[in-house]
C-alpha positions as CSV (number, residue, x, y, z in Angstrom):
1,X,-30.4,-14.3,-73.8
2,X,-31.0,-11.2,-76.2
3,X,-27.4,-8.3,-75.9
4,X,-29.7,-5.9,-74.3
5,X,-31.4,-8.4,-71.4
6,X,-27.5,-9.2,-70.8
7,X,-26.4,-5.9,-70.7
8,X,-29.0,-5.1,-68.0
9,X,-28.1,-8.1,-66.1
10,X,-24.2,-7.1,-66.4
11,X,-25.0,-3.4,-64.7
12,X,-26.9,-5.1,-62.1
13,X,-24.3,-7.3,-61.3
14,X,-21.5,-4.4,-61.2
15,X,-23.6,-2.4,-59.0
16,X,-24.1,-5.4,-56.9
17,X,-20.5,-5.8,-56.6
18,X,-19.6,-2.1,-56.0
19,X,-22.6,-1.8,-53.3
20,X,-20.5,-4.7,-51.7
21,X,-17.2,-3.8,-52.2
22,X,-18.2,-0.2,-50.5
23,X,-20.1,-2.2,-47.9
24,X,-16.6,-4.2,-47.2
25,X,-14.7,-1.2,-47.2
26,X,-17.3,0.6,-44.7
27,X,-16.7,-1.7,-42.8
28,X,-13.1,-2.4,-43.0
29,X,-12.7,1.5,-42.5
30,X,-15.3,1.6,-39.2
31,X,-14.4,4.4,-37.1
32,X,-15.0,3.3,-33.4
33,X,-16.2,5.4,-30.5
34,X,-13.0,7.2,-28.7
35,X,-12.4,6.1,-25.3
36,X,-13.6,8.2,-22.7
37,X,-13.1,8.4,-18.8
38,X,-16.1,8.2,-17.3
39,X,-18.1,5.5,-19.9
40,X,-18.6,2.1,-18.4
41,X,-17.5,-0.5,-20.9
42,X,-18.2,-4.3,-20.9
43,X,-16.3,-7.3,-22.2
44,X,-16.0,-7.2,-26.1
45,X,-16.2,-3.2,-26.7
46,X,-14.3,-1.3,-29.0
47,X,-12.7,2.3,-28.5
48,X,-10.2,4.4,-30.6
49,X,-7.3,6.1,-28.8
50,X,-4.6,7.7,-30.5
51,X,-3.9,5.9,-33.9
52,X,-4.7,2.5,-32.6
53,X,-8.3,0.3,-32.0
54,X,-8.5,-1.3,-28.4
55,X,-11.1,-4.2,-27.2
56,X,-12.2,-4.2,-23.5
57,X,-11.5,-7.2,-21.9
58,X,-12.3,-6.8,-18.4
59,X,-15.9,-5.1,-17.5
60,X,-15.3,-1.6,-15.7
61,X,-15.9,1.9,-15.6
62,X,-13.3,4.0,-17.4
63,X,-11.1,6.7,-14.9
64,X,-8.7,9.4,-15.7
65,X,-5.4,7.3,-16.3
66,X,-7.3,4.6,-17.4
67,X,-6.4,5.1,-21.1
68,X,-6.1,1.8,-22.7
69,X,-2.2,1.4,-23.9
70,X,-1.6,1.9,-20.1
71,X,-3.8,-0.6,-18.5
72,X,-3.3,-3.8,-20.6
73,X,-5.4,-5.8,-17.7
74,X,-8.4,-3.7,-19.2
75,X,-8.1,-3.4,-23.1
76,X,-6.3,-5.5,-25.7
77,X,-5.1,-3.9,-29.1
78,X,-7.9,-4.6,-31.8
79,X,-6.6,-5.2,-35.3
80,X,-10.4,-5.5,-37.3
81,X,-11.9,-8.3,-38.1
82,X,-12.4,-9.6,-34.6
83,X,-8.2,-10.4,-34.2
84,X,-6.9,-9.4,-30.8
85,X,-3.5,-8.8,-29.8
86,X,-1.7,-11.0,-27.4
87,X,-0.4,-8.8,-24.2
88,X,3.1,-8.5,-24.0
89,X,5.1,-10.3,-21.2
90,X,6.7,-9.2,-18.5
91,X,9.9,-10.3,-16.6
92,X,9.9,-10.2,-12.9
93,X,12.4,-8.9,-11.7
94,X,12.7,-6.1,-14.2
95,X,16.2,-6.4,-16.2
96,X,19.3,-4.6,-14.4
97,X,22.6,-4.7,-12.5
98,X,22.7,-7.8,-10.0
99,X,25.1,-9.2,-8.1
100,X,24.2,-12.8,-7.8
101,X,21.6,-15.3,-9.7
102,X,18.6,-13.7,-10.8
103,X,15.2,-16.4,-11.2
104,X,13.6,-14.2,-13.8
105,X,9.8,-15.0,-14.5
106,X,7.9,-13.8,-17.4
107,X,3.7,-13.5,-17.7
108,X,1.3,-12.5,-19.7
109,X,-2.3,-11.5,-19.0
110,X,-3.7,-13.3,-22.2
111,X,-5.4,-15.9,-21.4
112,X,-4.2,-19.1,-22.9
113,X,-1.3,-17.8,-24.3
114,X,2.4,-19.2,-24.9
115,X,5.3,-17.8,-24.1
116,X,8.4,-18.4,-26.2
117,X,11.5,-17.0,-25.6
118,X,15.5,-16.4,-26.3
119,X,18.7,-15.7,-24.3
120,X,20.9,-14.9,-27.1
121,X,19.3,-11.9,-28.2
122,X,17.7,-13.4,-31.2
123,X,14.4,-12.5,-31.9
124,X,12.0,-15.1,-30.1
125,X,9.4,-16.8,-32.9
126,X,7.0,-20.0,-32.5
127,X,9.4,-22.5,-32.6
128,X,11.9,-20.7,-29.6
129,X,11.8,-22.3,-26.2
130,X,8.6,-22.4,-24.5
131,X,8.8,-20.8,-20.8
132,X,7.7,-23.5,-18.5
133,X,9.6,-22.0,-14.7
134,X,11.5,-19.3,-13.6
135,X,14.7,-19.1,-15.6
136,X,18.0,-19.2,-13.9
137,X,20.4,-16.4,-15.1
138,X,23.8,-16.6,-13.9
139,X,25.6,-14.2,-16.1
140,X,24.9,-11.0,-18.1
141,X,22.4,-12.2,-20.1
142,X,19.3,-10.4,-22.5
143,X,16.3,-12.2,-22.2
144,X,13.7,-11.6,-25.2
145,X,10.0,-13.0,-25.1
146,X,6.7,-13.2,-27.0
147,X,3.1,-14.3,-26.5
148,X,1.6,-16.3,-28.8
149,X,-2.5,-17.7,-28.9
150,X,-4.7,-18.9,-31.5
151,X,-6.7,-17.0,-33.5
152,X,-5.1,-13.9,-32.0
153,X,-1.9,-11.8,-33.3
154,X,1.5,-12.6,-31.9
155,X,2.5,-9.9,-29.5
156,X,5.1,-7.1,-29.3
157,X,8.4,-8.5,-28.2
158,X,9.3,-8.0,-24.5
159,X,13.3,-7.8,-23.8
160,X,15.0,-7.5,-20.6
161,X,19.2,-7.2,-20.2
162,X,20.3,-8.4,-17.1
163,X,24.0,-7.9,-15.9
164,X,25.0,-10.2,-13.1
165,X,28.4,-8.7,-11.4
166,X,29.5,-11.0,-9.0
167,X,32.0,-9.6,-6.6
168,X,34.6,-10.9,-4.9
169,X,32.8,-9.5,-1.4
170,X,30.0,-10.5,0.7
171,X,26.8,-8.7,0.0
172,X,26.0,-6.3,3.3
173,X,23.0,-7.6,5.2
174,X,20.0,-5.7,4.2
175,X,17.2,-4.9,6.9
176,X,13.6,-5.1,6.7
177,X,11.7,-2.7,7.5
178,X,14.1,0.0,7.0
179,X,15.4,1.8,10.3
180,X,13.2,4.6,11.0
181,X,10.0,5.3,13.7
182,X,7.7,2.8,14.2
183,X,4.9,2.6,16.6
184,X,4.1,-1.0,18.9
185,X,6.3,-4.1,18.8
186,X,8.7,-4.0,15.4
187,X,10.0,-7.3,14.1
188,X,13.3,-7.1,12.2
189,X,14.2,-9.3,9.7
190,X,18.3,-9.6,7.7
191,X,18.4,-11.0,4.7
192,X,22.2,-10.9,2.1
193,X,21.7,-11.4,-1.2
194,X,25.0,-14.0,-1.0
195,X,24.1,-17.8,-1.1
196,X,25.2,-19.5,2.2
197,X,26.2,-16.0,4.2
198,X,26.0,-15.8,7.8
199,X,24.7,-12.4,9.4
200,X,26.7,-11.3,12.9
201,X,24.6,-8.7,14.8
202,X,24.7,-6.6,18.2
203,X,21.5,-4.5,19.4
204,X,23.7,-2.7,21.6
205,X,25.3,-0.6,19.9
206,X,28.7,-2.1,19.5
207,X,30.4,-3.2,16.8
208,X,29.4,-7.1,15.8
209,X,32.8,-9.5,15.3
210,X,33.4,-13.2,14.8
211,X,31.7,-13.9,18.0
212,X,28.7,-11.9,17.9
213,X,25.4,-13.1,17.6
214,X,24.0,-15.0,14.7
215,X,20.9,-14.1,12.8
216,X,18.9,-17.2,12.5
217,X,15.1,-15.1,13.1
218,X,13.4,-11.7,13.2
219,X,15.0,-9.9,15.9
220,X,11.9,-8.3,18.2
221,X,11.6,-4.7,19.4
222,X,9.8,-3.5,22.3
223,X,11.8,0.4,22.3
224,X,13.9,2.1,20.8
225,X,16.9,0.1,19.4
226,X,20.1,0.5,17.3
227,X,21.2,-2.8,15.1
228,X,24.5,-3.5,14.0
229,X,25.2,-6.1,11.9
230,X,27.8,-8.0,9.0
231,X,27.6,-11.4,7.0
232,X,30.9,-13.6,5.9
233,X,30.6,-16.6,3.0
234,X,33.5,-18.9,2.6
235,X,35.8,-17.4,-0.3
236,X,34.6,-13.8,0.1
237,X,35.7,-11.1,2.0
238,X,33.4,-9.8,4.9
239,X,30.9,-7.0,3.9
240,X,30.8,-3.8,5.6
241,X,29.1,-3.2,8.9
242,X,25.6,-1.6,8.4
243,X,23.4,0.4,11.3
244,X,20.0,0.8,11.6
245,X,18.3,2.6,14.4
246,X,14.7,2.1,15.5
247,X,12.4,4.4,17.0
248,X,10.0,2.6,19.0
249,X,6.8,4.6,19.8
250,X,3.9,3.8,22.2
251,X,1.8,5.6,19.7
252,X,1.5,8.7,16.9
253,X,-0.5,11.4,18.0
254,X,-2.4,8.7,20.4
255,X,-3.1,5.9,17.7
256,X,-2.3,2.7,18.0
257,X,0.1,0.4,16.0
258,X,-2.7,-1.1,14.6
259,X,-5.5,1.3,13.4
260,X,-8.9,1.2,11.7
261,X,-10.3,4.4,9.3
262,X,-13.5,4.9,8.4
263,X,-15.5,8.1,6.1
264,X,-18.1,9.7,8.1
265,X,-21.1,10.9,5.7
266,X,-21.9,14.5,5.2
267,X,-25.2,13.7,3.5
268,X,-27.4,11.2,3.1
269,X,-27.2,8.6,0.4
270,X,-29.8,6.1,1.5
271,X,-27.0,4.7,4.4
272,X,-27.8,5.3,8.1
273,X,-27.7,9.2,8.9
274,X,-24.9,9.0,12.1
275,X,-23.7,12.2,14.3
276,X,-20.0,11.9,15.0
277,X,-20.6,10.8,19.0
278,X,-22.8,7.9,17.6
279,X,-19.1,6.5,15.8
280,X,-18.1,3.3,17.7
281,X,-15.0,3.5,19.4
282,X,-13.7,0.6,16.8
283,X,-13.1,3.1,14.9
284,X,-9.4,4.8,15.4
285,X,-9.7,7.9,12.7
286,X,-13.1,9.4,11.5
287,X,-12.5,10.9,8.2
288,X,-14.8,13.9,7.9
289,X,-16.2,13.2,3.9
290,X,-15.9,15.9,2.3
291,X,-14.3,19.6,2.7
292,X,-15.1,21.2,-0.9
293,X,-13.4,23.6,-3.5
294,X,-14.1,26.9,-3.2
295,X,-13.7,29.4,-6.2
296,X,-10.0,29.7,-5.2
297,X,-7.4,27.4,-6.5
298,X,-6.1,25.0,-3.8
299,X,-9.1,26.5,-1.6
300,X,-11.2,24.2,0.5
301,X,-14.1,24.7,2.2
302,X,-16.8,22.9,5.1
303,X,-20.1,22.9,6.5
304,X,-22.8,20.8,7.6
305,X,-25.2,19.7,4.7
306,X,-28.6,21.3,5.5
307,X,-30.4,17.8,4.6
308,X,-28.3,15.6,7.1
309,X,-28.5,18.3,9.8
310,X,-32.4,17.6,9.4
311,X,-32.7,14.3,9.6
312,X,-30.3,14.2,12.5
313,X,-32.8,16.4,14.6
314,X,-31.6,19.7,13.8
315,X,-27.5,19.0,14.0
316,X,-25.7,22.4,14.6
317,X,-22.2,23.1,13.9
318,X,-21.9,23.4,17.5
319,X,-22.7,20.3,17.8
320,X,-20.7,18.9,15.6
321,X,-17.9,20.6,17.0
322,X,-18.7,19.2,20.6
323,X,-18.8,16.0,18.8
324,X,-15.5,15.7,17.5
325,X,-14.0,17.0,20.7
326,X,-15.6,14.3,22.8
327,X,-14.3,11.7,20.0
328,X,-11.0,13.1,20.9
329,X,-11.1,12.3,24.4
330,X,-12.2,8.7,23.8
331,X,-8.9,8.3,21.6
332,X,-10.4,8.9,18.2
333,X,-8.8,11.1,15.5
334,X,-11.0,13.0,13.4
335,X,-9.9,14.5,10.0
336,X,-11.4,16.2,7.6
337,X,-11.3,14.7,3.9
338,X,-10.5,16.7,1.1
339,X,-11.9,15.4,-2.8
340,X,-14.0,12.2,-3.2
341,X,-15.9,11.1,-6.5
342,X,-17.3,14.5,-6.8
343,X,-14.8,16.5,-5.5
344,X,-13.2,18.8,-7.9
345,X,-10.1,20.4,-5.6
346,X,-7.2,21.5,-7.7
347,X,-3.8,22.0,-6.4
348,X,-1.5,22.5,-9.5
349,X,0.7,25.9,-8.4
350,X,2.6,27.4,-5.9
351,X,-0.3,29.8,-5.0
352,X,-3.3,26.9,-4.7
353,X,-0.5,25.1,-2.9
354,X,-0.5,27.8,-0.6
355,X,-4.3,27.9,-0.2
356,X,-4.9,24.5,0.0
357,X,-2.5,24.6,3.2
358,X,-4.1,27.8,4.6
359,X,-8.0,26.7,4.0
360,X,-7.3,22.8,5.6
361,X,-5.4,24.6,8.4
362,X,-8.7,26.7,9.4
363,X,-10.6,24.6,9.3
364,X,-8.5,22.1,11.8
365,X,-8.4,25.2,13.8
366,X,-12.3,25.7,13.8
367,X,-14.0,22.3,14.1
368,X,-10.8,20.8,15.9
369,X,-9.9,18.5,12.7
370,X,-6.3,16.3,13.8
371,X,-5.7,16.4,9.6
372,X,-6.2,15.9,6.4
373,X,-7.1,12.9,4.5
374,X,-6.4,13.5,0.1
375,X,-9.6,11.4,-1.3
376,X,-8.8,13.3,-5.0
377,X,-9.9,11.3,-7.2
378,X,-9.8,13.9,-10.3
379,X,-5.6,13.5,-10.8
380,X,-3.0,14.8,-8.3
381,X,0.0,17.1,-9.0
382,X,2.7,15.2,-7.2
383,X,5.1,18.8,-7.1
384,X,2.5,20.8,-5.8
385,X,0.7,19.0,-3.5
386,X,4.1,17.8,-1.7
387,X,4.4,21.4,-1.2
388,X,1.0,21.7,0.3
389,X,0.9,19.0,3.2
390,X,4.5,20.6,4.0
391,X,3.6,23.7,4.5
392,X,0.2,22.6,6.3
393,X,2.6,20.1,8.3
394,X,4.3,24.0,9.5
395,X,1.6,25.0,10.5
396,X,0.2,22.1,12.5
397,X,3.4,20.5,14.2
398,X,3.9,17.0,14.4
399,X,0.5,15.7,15.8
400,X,-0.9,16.6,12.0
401,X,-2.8,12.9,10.5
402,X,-1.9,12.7,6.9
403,X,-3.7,9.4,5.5
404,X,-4.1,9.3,1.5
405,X,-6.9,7.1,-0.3
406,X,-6.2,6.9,-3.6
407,X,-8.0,4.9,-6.5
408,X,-6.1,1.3,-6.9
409,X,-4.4,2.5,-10.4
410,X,-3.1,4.8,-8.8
411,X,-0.8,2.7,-6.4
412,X,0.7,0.5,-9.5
413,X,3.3,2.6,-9.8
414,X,6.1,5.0,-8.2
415,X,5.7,6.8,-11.4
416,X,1.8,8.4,-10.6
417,X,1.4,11.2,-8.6
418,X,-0.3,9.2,-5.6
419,X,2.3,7.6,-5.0
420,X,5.5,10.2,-5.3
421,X,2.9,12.5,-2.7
422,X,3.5,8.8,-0.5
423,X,6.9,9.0,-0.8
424,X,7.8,12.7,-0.9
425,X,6.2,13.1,2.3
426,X,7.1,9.4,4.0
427,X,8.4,11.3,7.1
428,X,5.4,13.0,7.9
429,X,2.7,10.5,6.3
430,X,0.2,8.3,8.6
431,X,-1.0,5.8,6.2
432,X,-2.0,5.4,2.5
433,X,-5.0,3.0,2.8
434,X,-5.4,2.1,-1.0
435,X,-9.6,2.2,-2.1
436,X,-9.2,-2.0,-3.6
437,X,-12.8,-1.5,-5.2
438,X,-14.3,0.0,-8.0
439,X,-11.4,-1.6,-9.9
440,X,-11.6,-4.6,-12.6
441,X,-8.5,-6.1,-12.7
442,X,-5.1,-5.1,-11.7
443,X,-1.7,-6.0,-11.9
444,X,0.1,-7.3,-8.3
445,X,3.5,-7.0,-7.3
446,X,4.6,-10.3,-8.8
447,X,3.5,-8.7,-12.2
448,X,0.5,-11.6,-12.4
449,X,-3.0,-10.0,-13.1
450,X,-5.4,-10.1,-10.1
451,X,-9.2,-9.6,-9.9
452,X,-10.7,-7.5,-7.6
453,X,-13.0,-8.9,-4.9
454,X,-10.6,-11.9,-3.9
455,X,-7.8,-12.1,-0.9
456,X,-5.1,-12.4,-3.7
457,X,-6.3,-8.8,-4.8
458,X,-5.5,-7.3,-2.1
459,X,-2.4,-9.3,-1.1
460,X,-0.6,-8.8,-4.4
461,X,-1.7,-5.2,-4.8
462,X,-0.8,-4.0,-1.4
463,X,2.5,-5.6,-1.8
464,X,3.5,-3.0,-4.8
465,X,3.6,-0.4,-1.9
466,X,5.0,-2.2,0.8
467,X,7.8,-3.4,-1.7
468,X,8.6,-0.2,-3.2
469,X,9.3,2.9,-0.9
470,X,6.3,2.8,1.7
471,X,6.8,1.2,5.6
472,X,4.4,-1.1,6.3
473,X,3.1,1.0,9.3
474,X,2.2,3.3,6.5
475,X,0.0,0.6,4.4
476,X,-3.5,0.1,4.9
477,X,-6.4,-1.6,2.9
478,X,-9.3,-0.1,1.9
479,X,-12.6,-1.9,1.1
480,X,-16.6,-0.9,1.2
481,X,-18.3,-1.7,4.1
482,X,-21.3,-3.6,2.4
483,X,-21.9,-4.8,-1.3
484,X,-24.4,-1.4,-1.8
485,X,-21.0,0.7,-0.6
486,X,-19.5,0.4,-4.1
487,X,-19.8,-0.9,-7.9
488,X,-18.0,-3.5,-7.5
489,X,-15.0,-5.6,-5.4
490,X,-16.7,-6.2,-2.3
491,X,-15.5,-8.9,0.0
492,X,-16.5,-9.8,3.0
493,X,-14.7,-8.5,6.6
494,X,-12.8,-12.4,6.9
495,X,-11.0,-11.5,3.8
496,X,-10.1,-8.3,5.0
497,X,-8.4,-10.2,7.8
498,X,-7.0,-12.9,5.6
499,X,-5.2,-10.5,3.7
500,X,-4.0,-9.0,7.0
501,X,-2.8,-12.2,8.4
502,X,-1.4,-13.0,4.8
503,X,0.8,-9.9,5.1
504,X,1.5,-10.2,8.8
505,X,2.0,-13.3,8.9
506,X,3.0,-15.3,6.0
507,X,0.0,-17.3,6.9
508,X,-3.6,-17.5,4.9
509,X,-3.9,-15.8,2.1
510,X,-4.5,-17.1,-1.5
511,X,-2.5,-18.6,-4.1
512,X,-0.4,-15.1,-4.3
513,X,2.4,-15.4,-1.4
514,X,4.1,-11.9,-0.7
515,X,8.1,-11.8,-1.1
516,X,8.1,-10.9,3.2
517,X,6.0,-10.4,6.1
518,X,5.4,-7.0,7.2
519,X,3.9,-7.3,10.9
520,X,4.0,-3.9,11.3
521,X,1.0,-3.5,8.3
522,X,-1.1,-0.8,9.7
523,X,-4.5,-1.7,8.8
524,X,-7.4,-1.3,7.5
525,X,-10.1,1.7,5.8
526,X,-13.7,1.0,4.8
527,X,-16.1,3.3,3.0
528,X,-18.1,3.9,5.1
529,X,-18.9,4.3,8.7
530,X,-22.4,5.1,7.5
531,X,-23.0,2.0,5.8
532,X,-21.5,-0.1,8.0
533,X,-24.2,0.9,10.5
534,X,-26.7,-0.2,7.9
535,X,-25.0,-3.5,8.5
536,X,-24.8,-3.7,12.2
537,X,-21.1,-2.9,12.3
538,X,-20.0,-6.2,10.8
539,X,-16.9,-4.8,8.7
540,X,-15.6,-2.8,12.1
541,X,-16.4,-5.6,14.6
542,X,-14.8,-8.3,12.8
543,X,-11.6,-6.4,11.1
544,X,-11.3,-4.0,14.8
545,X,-11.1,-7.6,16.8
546,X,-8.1,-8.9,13.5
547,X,-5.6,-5.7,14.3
548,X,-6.1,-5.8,18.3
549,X,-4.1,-9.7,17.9
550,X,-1.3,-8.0,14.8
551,X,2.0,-7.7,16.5
């Protein structure tokens, strides 16, 4: 080969090797689409968010407070060059002060992975003890984990301090549900967290001794009862007499103990067009769907849509307002609800706290509303809108229905707004009946992931609630009505009443098995009334029929 044919061959080789290398580093360097609520993503997308790449992992569509380093069910960390990032682990109970044995669990929502982990502190690596069980800590004691899979990078380490602080005392007996009002038959159950105690207990009111009754089962309540109770283990001293009255209602505001919801349609959406007095009786509240923002912050409004009203015959407000005072009489609540997936109501100050309370108020007073249900499904200021259902609560008295229907991520945790609303207004609150659809894949109360449309799903993620703050007469689970009611997470009505029986019970269920039985679990929603008349009431008959037999 002449110098000059080489040299030409030589460029073309360097340019060949410099169009690759800046091919590599393209694509190396890829910038990825930035996550955005409102895209629906499938399995195997990649988003940027913050300083960090994330691969979907579960098919859904993204929501407000969706963002992928919060929901680790949903997206996976995504390190280039198709290498994942195993979830971390969690410990079940989360670390803390305990007074006797802890059996702490750890999981992780990677698929396949292993879980190695240390109780000396070390840092855990491949060759650490592999969790097989529960792992019995008797004695303060930090637990640190990690997740290892093939092909996939090691993830972060999890670590968990728990101080065990025996005393030299018997635990006091802890009662379930907490004392408080309760409406129907209650059953009471005392547990102590001290192996081998035995719990002495009076309903009388007097003060339980060495030959009081001993608590061998739930204790049942047909009125209003006060319980007084201690426990004794050998070596220990006894533990302090606790109280805990129960108000036993016939009813709130004329419900049952046991209720049913259901969202009447203020437009037509291809489900059956329905005037309030056409509602079955099954149901116990009609939630109105939906009173609408006005130009005023915190300001909601109603009327009849033009379109229903016309293919209802010509439906007048008067009408309507006949209509809900006939439901009334029958023993029906109607409320109106404020939000839904369109719904842009804002309550985020003192004076749209004000308004929202004044506007929901008028409207009770002019189409004879019982309440309000919050169907917000654009965030919730937890300060403000406490304020608001207070002040509307003033204004109404105590016959005012406050039920709550927010998205399933929004129940994970006591930390979200949903759920401090739930709890900063317990005292007042009817029921929080959780929407389980439209969801992917969730964590449950066991911190195990759980996939919507299954018995487990709704088991494990009810749980969360009933576990952390909420009675269970304050707990209800919300489904669609029919497969064309929602995206996704449909099940039919005999897992609705698996779950109930599940959380009732003890009984049924799936492989998930709740810490306790709550008998006094309120219920169930479905979206909607509407579409459940498309399907020849199936979801009220058969779910109506479950709570009528719940204690």
């Amino acid at each position: 080969m002449n110098r000059k044919r080489l040299v030409k061959v030589t460029a073309i080789i360097l340019m060949f090797v410099m169009v690759f290398s800046f091919s590599s580093n393209a694509i190396v360097k890829a910038a990825y689409p930035a996550w955005q609520a409102g895209v629906t993503y499938k399995v195997g997308d990649i988003v940027s968010y913050g300083s960090s790449n994330y691969q979907c992992i579960q098919g859904h569509t993204a929501l407000t407070g969706w963002e992928p380093p919060i929901v680790p069910a949903l997206w996976s960390l995504y390190n280039g060059g198709g290498t994942q990032t195993v979830a971390t682990p969690t410990f079940s109970p989360a670390g803390g002060t305990y007074t006797t044995t802890q059996n702490v669990t750890i999981a992780c929502s990677t698929a396949g992975s292993t879980i190695r982990y240390t109780l000396n502190g070390s840092e855990p690596t491949s060759s650490s003890t592999a969790y097989t069980g529960a792992i019995a800590i008797a004695s303060t004691t930090t637990v640190k984990a990690k997740a290892f899979a093939s092909g996939m990078t090691d993830s972060q380490t999890a670590s968990a301090t728990y101080t065990i602080n025996k005393a030299d005392t018997t635990a006091n007996p802890v009662f379930s549900p907490a004392a408080g009002t309760y409406y129907g038959n209650l059953n009471v159950t005392l547990t102590c967290s001290t192996s081998n105690a035995t719990i002495r207990y009076t309903t009388d009111g007097s003060t339980p001794t060495s030959s009081s009754k001993v608590y061998t089962s739930a204790i049942a309540l047909t009125a209003t009862t006060t319980i007084k109770a201690y426990a004794t283990a050998s070596g220990l001293k006894d533990s302090s007499v606790v109280t805990a009255t129960y108000t036993i209602s016939s009813s709130q505001t004329g419900l049952p103990a046991h209720i049913l919801t259901g969202y009447w349609q203020n437009f037509d959406n291809g489900a059956k067009c329905l005037k309030i007095s056409e509602v079955p009786q099954t149901y116990n509240i009609i939630a109105v769907a939906f009173a609408m923002a006005t130009a005023n912050p915190g300001e909601v409004t109603f009327s009849l849509d033009s379109s229903l009203a016309s293919k209802l015959g010509g439906y007048t407000e008067q009408q309507f307002i006949n209509d809900i005072a006939a439901a009334k009489t029958k023993g029906q609540k109607v409320i109106i609800s404020v939000g839904g997936e369109t719904g842009s109501v804002s309550v985020n100050s003192t004076a749209s706290a004000t308004n929202f309370a004044n506007s929901v108020y008028s409207l009770m007073v002019k189409y004879g509303f019982d309440g309000v249900d919050i169907d917000l499904e654009n965030g919730i200021n937890a300060t403000y809108m406490t304020s608001a259902l207070r002040q509307l609560s003033s204004k109404a008295g105590s016959g005012l229905i406050i039920t709550m229907a927010p998205q399933t991520l929004d129940m994970q945790s006591v930390s979200s707004g949903y759920f401090q609303v739930a709890l900063n207004i317990k005292d007042i609150l009817t029921v929080v009946n959780t929407q389980y659809y439209n969801s992917g894949s969730m964590l449950g109360q066991d911190g195990k992931v759980y996939y919507q449309g299954s018995v487990d799903f709704l088991t494990a993620l009810a749980a969360i609630q009933l576990e952390n703050g909420l009675r269970p007469d304050q707990v209800g689970l919300g489904l669609p009505a029919t497969s064309r009611a929602a995206g996704s997470g449909y099940v039919a009505p005999s897992v609705v009443n698996s779950a109930l029986d599940c959380l009732a019970y003890g009984t049924g269920g799936g492989s998930y098995k709740p810490p306790r039985t709550y008998p006094a679990i309120r219920g169930a929603m479905t979206w909607s009334i509407n579409w459940d008349a498309s399907n020849n009431y199936d979801f009220a008959n058969t779910v109506s029929a479950k709570l009528k037999t719940l204690p």
